[in-house]
C-alpha positions in Angstrom: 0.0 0.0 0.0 3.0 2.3 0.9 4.7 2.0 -2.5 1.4 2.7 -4.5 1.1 5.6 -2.9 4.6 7.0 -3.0 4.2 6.1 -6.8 1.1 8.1 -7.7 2.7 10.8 -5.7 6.0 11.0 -7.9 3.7 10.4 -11.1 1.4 13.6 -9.7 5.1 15.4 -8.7 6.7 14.7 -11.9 3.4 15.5 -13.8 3.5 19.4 -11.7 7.2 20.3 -12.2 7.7 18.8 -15.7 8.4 21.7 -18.3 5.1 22.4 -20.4 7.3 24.2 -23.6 9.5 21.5 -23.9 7.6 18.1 -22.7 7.6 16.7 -26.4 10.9 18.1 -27.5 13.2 15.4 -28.2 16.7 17.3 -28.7 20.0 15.3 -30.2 23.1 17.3 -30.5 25.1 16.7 -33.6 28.4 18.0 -32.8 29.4 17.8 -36.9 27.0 20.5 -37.4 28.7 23.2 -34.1 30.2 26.5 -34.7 32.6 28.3 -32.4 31.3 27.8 -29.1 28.0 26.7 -29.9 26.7 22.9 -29.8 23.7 22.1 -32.8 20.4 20.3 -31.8 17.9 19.1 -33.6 14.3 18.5 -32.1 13.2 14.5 -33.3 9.8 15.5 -32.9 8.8 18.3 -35.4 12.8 19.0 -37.4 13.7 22.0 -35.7 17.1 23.1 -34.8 18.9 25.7 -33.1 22.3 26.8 -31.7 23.2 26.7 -27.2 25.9 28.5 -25.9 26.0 26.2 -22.6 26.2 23.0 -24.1 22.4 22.4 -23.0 19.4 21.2 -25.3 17.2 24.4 -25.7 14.8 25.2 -22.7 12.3 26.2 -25.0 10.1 24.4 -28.1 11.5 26.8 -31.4 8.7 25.5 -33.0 6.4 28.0 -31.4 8.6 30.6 -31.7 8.7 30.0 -35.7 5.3 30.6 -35.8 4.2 27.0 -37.2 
């Protein structure tokens, strides 16, 4: 009884803190594709791509921001 609670209370906790702009981003760095300083990822989901200075997948969905 203990361990089904504690496990609908992670799903519920995971399901609150879980990033809403980026929860069906799949980013994959390609390191052929970086420039100076700046690691390429491309988005499995919907093709997008863009450019991090910090060596992190994006923290934001480009998609929306390209208007499709």
């Amino acid at each position: 009884m203990h361990i089904l609670i504690g496990l609908i209370l992670a799903f519920v906790l995971v399901a609150v803190f879980s990033n809403r702009r980026t929860r069906y981003c799949r980013w994959r760095m390609d390191k052929r594709r970086d420039q100076e300083g700046q690691r390429f990822y491309i988005c499995m989901n919907c093709g997008e791509t863009g450019f991090t200075d910090n060596g992190k997948p994006p923290k934001i969905c480009l998609r929306d921001s390209a208007g499709r």
